[in-house]
N, C-alpha and C positions, 0 to 999 in steps of 0.2 A: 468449441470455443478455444481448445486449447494447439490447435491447426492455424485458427485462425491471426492468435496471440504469436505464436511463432512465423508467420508469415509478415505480420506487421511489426514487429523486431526485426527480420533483415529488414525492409523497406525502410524502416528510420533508420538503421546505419546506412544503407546506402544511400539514401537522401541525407544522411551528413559529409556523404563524400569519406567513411571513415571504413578501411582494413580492420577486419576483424582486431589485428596487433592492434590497431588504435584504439578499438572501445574494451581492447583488457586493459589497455592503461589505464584510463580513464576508469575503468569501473575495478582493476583491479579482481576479476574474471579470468580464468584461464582462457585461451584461444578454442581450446578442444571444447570446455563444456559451452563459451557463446556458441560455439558452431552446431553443436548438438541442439543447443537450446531454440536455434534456429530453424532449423530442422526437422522439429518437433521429435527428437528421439529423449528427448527430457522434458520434463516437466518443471516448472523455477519454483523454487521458494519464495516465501515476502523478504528473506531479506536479498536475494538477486531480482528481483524486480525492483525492490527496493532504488538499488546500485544503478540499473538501465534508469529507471525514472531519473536518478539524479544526470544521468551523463546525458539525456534527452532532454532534459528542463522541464517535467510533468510530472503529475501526480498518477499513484497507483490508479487512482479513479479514473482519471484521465486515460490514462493508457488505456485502461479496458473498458473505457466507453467507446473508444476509439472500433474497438473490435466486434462491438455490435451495431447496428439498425442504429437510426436515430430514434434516442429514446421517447418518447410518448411524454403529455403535458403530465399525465396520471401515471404514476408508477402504482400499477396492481404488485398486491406482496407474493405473488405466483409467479412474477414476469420478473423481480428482483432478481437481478445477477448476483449468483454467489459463487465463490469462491476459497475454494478448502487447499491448505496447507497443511496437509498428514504429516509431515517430517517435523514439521515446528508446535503441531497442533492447534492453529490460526485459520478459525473460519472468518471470511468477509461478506457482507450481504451491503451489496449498491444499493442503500435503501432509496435513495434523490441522485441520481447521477450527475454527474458535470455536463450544462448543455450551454453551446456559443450564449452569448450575453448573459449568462449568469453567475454570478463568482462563488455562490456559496454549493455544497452537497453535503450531503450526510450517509455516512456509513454505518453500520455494527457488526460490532469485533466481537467475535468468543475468541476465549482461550482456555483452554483445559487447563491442571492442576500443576505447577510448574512449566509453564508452559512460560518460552519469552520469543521477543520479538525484537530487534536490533537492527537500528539505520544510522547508519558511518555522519551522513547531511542529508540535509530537506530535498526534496524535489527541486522545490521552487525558494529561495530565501527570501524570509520575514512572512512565510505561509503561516497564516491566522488557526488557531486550532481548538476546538473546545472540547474537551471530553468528559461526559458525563455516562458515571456509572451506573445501571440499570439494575443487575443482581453480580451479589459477588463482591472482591478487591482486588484492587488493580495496583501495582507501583510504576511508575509512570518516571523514567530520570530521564530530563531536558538536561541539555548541557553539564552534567555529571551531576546535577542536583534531584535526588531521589525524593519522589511526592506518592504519600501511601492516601489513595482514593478509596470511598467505601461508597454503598450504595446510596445515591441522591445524589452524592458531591459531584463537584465541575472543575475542574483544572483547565484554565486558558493561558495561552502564550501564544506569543508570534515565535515562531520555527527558525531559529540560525543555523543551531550545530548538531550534533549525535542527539536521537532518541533510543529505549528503550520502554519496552512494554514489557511485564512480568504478572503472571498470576503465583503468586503466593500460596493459594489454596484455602481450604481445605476442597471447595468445588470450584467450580469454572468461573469464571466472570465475563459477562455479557455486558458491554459498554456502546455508546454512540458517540462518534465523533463527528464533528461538524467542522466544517472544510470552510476557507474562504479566503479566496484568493488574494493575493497583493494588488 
């Protein structure tokens, strides 16, 4: 997956017509690690995918649906795309991917014990977002406003500015987020 993810990062800069110099601007990325990253001699974190989502106008989901098969009406939980981030401690599980005519998906997020997670802007602005926590606590700061979630609770907002995700501790916190588009 992780070939196929860096093959389709160059293909969307050069189908924006953009120099590597242009998507560091833009994403604020060094030249050396997009090009690496393209490459596949690295591996990204969620918050440099994070950065490419915003400068490509899609969602994480998005992107890495992109890089599989078209997904199936049934998502079996064997066939879920997942996705680990060992640096940040941030696992992702596709639970509902993004498919043409559908605006909404759902994701779940772990995060280990201090673990956080940091996006500069949205993908997409005024992306609809519901997050409900499953096991665990989560702090969740929209727009610098810090929202401490436990488990059962929902925190919805439409997406303008900076997020933040944090686990607190004392164990992991397992959450679903539900996606849906503008």
């Amino acid at each position: 997956m992780e070939a196929r993810l860096a093959r389709r990062l160059a293909l969307l800069r050069t189908d924006h017509g953009w120099p590597l110099d242009e998507l560091a601007r833009r994403t604020g990325v060094s030249r050396s690690t997009l090009s690496r990253l393209e490459r596949g001699e690295i591996s990204p974190t969620a918050g440099l995918l994070g950065k490419l989502c915003t400068a490509y106008g899609r969602t994480m989901s998005q992107l890495l649906a992109e890089v599989e098969a078209e997904p199936p009406q049934l998502v079996r939980a064997d066939r879920q795309l997942v996705w680990r981030d060992e640096a940040s401690g941030f696992t992702r599980r596709s639970v509902s991917p993004p498919r043409p005519g559908l605006r909404g998906e759902i994701i779940e997020g772990v995060l280990r014990p201090g673990a956080e997670i940091s996006y500069d802007a949205p993908p997409l602005p005024g992306l609809e977002q519901h997050i409900w926590v499953l096991e665990g606590a989560l702090e969740i700061t929209v727009d610098d406003e810090v929202h401490p979630v436990g488990p059962g609770d929902c925190l919805r907002f439409h997406l303008w500015g900076s997020t933040r995700f944090h686990c607190p501790g004392p164990g992991r916190v397992r959450y679903a987020v539900l996606i849906v588009l503008p």
